[in-house]
C-alpha positions in Angstrom: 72.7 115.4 42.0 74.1 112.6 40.2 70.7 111.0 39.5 69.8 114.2 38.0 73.0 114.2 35.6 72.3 110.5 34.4 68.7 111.9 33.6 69.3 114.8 32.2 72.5 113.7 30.2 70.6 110.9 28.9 68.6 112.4 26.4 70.8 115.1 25.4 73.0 112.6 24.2 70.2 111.1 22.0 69.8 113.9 20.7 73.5 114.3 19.7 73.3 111.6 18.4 70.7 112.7 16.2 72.7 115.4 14.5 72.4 117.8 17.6 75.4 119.4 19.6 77.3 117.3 22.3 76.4 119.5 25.1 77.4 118.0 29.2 75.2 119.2 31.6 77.2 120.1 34.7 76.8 121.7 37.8 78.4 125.2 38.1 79.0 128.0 39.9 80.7 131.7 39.7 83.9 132.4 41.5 83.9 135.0 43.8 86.3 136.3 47.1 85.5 135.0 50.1 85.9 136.6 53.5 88.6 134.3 55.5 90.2 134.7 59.1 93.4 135.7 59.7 94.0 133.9 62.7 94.8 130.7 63.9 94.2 128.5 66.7 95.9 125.5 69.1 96.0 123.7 71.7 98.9 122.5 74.0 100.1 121.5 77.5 102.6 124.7 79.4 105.9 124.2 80.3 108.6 125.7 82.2 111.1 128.1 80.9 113.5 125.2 82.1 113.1 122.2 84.2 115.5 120.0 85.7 115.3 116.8 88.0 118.4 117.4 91.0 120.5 113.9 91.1 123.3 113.1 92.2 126.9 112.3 90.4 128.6 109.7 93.1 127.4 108.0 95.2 126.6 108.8 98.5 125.2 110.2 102.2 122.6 112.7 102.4 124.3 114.8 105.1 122.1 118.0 104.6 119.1 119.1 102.5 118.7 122.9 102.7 116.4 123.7 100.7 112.1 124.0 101.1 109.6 122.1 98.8 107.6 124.5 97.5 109.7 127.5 98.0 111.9 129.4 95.3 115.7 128.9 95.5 118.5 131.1 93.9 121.0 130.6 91.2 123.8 128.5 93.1 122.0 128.0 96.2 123.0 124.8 98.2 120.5 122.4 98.0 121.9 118.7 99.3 125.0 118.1 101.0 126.7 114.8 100.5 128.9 113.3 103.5 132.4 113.9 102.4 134.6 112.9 105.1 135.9 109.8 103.0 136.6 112.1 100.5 138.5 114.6 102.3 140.6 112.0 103.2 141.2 111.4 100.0 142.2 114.9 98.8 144.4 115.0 102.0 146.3 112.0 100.7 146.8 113.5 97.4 148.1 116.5 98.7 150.6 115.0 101.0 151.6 113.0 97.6 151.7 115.6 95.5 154.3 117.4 98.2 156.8 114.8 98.8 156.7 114.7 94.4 158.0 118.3 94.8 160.5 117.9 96.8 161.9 115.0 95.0 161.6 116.8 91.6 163.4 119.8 93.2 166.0 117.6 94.4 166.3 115.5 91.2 167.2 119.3 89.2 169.6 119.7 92.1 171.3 115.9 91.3 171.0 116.8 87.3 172.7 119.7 87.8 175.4 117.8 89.4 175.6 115.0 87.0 174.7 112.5 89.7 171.3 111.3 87.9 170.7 110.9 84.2 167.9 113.4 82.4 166.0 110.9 81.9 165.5 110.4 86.2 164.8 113.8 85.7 161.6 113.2 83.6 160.2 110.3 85.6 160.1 112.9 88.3 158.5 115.2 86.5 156.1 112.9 85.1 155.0 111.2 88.5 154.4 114.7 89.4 152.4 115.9 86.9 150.4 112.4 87.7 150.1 113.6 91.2 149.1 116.8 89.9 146.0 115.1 87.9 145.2 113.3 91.1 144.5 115.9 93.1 142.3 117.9 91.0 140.5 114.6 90.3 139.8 114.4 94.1 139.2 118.1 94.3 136.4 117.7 91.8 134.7 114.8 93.5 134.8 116.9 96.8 133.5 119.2 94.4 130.4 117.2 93.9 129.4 116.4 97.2 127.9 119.7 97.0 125.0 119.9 95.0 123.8 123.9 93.8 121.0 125.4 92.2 121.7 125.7 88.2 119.1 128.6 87.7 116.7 130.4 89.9 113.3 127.7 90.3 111.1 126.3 92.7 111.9 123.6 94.1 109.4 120.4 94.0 108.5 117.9 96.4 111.8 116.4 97.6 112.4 112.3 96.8 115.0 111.6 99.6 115.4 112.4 103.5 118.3 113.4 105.4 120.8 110.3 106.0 119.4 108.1 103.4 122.0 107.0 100.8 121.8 107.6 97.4 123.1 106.5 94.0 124.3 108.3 91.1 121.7 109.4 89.5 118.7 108.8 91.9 116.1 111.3 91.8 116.6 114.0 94.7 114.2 116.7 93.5 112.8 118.9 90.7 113.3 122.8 90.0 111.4 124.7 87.3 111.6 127.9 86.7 108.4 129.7 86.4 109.1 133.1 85.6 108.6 132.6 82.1 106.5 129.5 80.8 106.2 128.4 77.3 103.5 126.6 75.3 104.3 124.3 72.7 101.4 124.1 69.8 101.5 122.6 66.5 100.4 124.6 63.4 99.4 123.6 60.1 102.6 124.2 57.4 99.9 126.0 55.2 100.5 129.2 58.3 104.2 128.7 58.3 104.5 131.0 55.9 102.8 134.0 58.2 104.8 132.6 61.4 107.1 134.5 62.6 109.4 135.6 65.5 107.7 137.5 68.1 104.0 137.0 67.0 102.0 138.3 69.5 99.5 135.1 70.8 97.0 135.6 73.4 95.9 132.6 76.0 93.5 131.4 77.9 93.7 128.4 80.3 90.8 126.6 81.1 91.8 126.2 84.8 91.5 130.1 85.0 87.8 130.8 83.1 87.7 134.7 82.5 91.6 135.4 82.1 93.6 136.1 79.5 97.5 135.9 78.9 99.7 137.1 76.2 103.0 135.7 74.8 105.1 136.1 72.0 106.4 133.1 69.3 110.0 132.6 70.3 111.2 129.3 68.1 109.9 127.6 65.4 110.8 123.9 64.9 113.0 124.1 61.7 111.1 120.6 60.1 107.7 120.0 59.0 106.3 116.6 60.6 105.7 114.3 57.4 102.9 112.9 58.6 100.7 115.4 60.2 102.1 118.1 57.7 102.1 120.4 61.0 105.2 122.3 62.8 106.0 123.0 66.0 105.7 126.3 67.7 107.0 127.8 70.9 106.1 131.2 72.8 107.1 132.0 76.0 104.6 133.4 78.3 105.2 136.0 80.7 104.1 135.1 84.5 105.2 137.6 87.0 102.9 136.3 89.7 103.3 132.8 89.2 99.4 131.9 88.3 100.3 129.9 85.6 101.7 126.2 86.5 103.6 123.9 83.9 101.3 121.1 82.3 97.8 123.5 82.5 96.2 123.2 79.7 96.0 126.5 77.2 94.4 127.5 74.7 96.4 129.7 72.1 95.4 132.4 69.3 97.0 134.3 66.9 96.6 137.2 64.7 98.5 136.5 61.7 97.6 139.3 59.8 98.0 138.4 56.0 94.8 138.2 53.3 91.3 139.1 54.5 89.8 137.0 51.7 90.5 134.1 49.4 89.2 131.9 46.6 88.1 129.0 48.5 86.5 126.1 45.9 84.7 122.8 47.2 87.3 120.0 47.4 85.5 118.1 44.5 85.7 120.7 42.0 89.7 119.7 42.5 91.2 117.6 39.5 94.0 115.6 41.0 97.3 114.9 38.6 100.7 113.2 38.8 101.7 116.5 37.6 99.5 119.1 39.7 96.2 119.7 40.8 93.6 121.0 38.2 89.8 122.2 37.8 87.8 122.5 35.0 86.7 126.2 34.0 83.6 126.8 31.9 84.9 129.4 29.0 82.7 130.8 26.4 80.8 127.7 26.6 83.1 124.6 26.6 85.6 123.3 29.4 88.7 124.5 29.7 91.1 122.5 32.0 93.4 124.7 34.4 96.4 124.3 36.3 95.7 125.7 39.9 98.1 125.9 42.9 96.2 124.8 45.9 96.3 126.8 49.7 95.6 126.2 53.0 92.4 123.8 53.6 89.5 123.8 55.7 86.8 121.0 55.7 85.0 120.4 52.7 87.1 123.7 51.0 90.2 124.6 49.6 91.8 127.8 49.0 93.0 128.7 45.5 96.2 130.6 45.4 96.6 130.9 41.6 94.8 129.8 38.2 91.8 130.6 39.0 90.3 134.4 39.5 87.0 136.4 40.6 84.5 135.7 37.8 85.3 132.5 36.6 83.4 129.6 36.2 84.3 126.5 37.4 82.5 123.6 37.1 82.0 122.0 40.4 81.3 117.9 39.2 81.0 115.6 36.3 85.1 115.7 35.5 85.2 112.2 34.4 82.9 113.2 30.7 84.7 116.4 30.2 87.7 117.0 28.1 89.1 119.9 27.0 87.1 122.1 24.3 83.9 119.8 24.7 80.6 122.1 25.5 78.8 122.5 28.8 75.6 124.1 29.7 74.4 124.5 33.0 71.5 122.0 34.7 69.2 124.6 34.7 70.0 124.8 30.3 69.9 121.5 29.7 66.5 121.3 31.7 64.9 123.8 28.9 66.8 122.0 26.7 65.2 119.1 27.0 61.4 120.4 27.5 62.1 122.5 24.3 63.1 118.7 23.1 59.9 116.8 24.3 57.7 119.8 23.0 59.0 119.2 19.8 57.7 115.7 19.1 55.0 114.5 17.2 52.3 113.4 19.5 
């Protein structure tokens, strides 16, 4: 194509420079609507409605594990038993404390009554027993934690730990995910945030199950646009009464997202890039006409046009570096007659 402009441009501008009209040969071609789809299409990894890895908070004894791998456990269901017989002894100690500070603060009231202590007796008392107090919920609460429950109705993993081994704080005991509900996290192109919405309906298939379909609904969309890959993360939770679907399968998501059935979608070189804006040349009544455009979602090797340009223009689709403003154009195929008319005319 550009061979053919360098040819073709050549003579025509001999011959204006022999008195004859500046005409650029350019390639063009008539806008028209074109039929685009409405839906759009990702990829991502499942994941459970919520996962948590059981550890520990002190340190400590496996005494009992009561719970199954592989089996579902309940909301607040035990699931490891600490050895706590050092800590009951603790929480014993604290409460014997915490009784003979009663009795002494009873009997301090008694002696301030009587003017036999100061006030100020009187509140060290009640200060070491409010101490005392603090104590023994503080032991109460790491008896507390030698008990380890369920936070949400799950399945339990494959367990990390055996009955009597010690553990740390924080050592890995076993996971629980819920799988009632998954979700599937996919990225989409900012250019569809704008038909995104809560509770789209998105239908999956999982390429571990060939022939099945699920459906889901968008329930969060990420706030911020990645800067780099211009895309923003969606979420929709996926219904999965009987369990088929596992966390970390592979899925396969579409969506409907309704919105225009056809565009203006130009090739990306008949795009004009300015500081300003993005720009393409029109050809108007013979002779370029430069025009501000406001660009749309992309595919490869097109853009869509959202505004400046409309259904029966002209744009011209190359040779933007000759053209300015106002100058004339003519298509290849006219400045091919052109220049035969050109060559017939000579003198032989």
């Amino acid at each position: 194509m550009r061979a053919l402009l360098v040819l073709l441009f050549t003579p025509l501008l001999a011959f204006a420079q022999a008195g004859g009209p500046p005409f650029i040969p350019v390639n063009m071609t008539k806008v028209s609507a074109t039929p685009v789809s409405s839906t759009v299409n990702a990829v991502g990894a499942l994941i459970a409605e919520d996962s948590v890895v059981v550890r520990p908070e002190i340190d400590g004894r496996i005494d009992k594990l009561l719970f199954k791998e592989g089996q579902p456990v309940k909301k607040g269901a035990v699931l490891v038993v600490l050895d706590s017989a050092e800590q009951r002894a603790r929480l014993a100690a604290a409460q014997a404390d915490l009784k003979l500070a009663e009795s002494r603060y009873r009997r301090s009231e008694e002696l301030v009554a009587q003017n036999f202590i100061s006030r100020q007796a009187l509140d060290e008392a009640r200060a070491n027993l409010d101490i005392l107090r603090a104590r023994l919920r503080q032991e109460q609460v790491a008896l507390d934690k030698t008990v380890i429950r369920a936070p949400f109705a799950a399945l339990a993993g494959l367990r990390q730990v055996s009955p009597g081994a010690y553990v740390s704080k924080g050592d890995d005991i076993v996971r629980l995910d819920a799988l009632g509900n998954l979700k599937l996290e996919v990225p989409v192109p900012e250019t569809y945030l704008p038909l995104v919405r809560i509770g789209l309906p998105v239908t999956l298939t999982i390429d571990a199950l060939p022939g099945q379909t699920f459906s889901g609904k968008v329930h969060a969309i990420d706030p911020v646009v990645d800067p780099v890959s211009r895309n923003v993360r969606v979420r929709a939770r996926i219904a999965n009464p009987a369990g088929t679907l596992k966390p970390g399968m592979f899925a396969r998501a579409t969506a409907d997202l309704g919105g225009k059935t056809s565009a203006i979608l130009l090739p990306e070189q008949a795009i004009v890039p300015r500081p300003d804006g993005s720009y393409v040349f029109l050809a108007v009544g013979g002779k370029a006409d430069l025009r501000k455009v406001t660009l749309g979602k992309r595919e490869p090797g097109r853009v869509e046009i959202v505004s400046g340009v409309a259904a029966g223009d002209t744009v011209i689709l190359d040779g933007q570096i000759k053209l300015r403003p106002g100058v004339p154009v003519v298509t290849l195929e006219q400045a091919a007659q052109m220049m035969k008319k050109m060559q017939a005319g000579k003198p032989r």
